[in-house]
VORO-666699 format. One record per residue: x, y, z of N, C-alpha, C in turn; residue number from 1. Coordinates in nm, 4 decimals. Layout:
BEGIN
<node n_x="X" n_y="Y" n_z="Z" ca_x="X" ca_y="Y" ca_z="Z" c_x="X" c_y="Y" c_z="Z" i="NUM"/>
...
//
This chain:
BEGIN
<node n_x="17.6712" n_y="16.8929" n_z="6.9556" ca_x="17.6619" ca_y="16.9075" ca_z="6.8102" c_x="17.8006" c_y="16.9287" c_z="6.7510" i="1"/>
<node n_x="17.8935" n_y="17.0357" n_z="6.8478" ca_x="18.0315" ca_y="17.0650" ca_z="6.7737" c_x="18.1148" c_y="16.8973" c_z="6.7363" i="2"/>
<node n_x="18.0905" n_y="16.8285" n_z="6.8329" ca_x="18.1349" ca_y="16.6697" ca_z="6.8264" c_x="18.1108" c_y="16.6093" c_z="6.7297" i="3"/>
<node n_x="17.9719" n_y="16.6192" n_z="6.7269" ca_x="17.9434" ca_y="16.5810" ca_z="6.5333" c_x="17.9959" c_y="16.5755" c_z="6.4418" i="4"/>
<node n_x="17.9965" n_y="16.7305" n_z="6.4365" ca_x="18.0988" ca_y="16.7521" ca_z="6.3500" c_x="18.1732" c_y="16.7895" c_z="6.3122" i="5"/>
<node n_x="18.2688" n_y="16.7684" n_z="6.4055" ca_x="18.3986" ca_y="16.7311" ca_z="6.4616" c_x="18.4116" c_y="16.5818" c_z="6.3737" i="6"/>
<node n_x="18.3461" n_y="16.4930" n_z="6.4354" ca_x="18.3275" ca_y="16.3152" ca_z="6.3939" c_x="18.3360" c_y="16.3601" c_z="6.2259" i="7"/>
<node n_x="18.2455" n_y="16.4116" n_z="6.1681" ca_x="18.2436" ca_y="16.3929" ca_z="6.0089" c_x="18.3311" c_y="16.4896" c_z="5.9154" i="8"/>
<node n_x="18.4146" n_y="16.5770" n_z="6.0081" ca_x="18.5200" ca_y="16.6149" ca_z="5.9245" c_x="18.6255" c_y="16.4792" c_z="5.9784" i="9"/>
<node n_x="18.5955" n_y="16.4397" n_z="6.0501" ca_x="18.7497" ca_y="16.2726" ca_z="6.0790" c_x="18.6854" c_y="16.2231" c_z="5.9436" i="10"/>
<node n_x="18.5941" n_y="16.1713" n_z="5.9130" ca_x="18.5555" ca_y="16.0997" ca_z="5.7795" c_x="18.6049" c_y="16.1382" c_z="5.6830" i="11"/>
<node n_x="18.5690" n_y="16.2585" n_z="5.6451" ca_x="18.5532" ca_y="16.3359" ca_z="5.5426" c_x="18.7352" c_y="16.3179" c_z="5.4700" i="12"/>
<node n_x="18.8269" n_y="16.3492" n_z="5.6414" ca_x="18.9400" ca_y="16.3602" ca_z="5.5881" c_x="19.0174" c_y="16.2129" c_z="5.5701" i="13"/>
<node n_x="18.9563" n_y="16.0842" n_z="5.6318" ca_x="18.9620" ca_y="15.9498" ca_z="5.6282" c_x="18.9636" c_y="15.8987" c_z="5.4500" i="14"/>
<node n_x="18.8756" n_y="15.9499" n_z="5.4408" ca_x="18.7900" ca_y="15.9509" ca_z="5.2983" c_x="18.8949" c_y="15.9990" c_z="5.2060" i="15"/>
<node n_x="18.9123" n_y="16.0924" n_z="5.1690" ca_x="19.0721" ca_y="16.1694" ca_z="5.1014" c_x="19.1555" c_y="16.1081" c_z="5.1415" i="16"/>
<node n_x="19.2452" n_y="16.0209" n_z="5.2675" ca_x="19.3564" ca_y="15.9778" ca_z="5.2586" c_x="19.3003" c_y="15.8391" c_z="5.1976" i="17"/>
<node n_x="19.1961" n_y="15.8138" n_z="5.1876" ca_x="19.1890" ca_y="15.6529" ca_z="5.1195" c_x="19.2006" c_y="15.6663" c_z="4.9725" i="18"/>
<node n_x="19.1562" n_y="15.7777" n_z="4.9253" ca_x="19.1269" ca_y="15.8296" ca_z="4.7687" c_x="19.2613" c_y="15.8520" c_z="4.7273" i="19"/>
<node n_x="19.3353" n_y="15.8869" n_z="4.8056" ca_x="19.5163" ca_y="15.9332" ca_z="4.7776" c_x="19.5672" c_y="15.8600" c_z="4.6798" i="20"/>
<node n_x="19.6493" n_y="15.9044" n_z="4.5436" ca_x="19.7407" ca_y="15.8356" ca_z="4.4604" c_x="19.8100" c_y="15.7306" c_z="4.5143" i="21"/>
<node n_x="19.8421" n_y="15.6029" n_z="4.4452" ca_x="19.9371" ca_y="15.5085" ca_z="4.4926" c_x="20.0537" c_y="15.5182" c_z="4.4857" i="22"/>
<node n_x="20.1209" n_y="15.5274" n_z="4.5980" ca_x="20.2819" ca_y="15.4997" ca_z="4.5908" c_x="20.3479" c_y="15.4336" c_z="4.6938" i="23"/>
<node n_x="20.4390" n_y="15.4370" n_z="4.7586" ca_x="20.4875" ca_y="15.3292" ca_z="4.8606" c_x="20.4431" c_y="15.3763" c_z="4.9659" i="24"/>
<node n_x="20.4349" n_y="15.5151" n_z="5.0302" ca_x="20.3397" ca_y="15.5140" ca_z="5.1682" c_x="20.2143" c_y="15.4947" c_z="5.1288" i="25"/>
<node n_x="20.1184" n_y="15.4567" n_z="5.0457" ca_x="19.9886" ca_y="15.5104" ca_z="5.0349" c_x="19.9185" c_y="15.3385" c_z="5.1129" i="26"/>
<node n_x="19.9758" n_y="15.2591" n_z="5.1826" ca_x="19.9698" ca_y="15.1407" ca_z="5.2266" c_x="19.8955" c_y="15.1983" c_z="5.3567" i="27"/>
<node n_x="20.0410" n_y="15.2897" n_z="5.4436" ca_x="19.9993" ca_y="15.3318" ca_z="5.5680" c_x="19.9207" c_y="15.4613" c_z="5.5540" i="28"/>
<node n_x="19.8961" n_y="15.5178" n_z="5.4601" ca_x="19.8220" ca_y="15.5928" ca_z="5.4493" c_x="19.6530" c_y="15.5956" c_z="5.4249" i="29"/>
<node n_x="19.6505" n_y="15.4825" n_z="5.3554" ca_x="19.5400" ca_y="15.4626" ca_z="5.3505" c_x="19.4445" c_y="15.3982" c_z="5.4999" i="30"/>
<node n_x="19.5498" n_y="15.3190" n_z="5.5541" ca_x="19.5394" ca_y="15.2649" ca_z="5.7140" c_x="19.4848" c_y="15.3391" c_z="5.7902" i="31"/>
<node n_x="19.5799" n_y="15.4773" n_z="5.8082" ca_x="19.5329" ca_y="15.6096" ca_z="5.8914" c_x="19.4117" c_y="15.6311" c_z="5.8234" i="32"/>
<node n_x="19.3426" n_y="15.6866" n_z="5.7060" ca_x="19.2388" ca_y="15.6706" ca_z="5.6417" c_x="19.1284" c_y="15.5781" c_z="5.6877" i="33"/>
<node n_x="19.1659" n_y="15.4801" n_z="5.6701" ca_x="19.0488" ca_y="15.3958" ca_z="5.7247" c_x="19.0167" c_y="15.4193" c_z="5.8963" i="34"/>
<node n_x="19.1309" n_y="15.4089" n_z="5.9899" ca_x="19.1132" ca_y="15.4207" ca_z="6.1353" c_x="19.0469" c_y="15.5471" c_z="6.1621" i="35"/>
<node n_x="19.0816" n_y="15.6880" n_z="6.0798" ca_x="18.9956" ca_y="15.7661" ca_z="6.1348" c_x="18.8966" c_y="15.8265" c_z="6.0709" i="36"/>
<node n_x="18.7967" n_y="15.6988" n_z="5.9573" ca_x="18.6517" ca_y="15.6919" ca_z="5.9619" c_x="18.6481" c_y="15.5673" c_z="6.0919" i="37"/>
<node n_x="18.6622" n_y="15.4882" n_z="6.0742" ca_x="18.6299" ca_y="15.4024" ca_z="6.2125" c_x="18.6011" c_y="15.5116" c_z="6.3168" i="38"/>
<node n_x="18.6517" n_y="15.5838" n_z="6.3609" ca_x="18.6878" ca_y="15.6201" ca_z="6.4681" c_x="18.5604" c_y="15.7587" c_z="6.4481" i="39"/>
<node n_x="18.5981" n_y="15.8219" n_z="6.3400" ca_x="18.4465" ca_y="15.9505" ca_z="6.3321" c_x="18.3521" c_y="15.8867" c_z="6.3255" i="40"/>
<node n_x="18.3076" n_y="15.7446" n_z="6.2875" ca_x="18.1993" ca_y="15.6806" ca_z="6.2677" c_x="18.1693" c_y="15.6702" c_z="6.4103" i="41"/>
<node n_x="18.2869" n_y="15.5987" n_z="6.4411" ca_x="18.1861" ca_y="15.5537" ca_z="6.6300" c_x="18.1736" c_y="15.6575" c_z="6.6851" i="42"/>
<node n_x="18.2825" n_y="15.7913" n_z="6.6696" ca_x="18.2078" ca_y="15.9064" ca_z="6.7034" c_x="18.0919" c_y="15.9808" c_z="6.7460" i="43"/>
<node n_x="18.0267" n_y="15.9818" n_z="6.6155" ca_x="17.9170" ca_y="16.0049" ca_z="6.5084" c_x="17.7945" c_y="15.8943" c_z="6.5979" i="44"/>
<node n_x="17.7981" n_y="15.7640" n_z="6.6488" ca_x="17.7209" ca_y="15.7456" ca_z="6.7127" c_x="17.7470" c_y="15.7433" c_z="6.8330" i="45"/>
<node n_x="17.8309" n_y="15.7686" n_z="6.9358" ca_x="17.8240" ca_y="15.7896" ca_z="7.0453" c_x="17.7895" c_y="15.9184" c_z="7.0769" i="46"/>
<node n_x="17.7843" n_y="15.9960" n_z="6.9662" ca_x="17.7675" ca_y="16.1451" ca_z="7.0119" c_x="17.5876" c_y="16.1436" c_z="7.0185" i="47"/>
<node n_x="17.5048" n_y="16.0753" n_z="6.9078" ca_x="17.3653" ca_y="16.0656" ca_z="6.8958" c_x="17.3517" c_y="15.9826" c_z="7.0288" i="48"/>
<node n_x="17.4236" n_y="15.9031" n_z="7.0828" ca_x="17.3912" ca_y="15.8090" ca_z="7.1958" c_x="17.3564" c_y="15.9302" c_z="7.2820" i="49"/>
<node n_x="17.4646" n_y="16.0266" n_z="7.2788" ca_x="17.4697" ca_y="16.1552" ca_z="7.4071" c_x="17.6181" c_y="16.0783" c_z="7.4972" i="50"/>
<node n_x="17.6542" n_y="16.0178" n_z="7.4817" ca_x="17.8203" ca_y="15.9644" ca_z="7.5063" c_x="17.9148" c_y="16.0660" c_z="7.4601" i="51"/>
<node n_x="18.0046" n_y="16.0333" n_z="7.5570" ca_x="18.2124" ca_y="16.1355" ca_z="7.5056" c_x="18.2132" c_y="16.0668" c_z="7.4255" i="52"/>
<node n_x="18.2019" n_y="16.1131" n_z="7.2954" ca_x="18.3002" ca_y="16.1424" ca_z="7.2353" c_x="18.4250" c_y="16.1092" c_z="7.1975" i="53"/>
<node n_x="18.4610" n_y="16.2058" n_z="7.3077" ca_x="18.6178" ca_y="16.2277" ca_z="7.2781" c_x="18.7418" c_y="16.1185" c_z="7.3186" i="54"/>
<node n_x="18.6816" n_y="16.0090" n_z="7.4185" ca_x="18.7558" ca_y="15.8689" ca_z="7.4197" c_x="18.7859" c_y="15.8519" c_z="7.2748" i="55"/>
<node n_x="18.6899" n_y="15.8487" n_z="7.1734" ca_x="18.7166" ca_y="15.7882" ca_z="7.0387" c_x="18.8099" c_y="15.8789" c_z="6.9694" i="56"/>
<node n_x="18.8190" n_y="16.0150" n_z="6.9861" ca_x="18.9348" ca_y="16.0259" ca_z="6.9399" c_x="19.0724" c_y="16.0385" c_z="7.0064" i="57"/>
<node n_x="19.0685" n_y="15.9997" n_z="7.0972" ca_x="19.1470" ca_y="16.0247" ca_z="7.1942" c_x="19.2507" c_y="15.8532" c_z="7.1519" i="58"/>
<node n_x="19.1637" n_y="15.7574" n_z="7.1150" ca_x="19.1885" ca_y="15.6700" ca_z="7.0888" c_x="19.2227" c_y="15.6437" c_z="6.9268" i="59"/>
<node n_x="19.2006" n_y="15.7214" n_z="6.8962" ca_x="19.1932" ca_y="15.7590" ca_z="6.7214" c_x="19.3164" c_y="15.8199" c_z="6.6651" i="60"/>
<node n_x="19.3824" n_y="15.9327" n_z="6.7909" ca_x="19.4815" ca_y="15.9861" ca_z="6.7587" c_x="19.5909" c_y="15.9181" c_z="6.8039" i="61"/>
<node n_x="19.5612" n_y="15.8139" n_z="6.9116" ca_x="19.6849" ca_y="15.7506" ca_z="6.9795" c_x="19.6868" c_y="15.6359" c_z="6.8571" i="62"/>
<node n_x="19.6198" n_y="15.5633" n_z="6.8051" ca_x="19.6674" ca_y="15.4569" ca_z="6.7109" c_x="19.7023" c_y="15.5712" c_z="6.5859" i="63"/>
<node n_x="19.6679" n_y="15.6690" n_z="6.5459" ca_x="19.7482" ca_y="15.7571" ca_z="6.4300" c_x="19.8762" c_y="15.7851" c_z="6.4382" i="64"/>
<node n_x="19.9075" n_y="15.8250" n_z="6.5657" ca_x="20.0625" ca_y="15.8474" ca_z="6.6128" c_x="20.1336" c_y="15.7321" c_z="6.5867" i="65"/>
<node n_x="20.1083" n_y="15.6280" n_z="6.6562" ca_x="20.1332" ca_y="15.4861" ca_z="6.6730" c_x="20.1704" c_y="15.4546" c_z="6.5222" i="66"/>
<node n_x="20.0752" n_y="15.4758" n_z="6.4184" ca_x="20.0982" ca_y="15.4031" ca_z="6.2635" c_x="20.1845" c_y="15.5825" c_z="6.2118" i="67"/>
//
């Protein structure tokens, strides 16, 4: 369950960097935004599957670093 929601605060905060004012980072910002709802989303169902999890963010934080 903590995974859950774990997964829907990644949204939640995905969600706010997409909503963010425009200015010249808000390109890659919004990017990170989008990758980590992708990423709480597949979360979010691998966790109902009864699946880790935590590959997805594990993979979530390595393309965040990355951008």
């Amino acid at each position: 369950m903590k995974n859950i929601l774990w997964d829907i605060l990644m949204i939640a905060i995905g969600v706010v960097l997409i909503m963010f004012p425009g200015t010249a980072i808000d390109i890659s910002i919004k990017v990170i935004g989008v990758i980590l709802i992708v990423a709480g989303a597949a979360g979010v169902v691998l966790g109902i599957k009864g699946q880790g999890a935590y590959q997805v963010y594990t993979m979530g934080g390595a393309v965040v670093s990355v951008a």
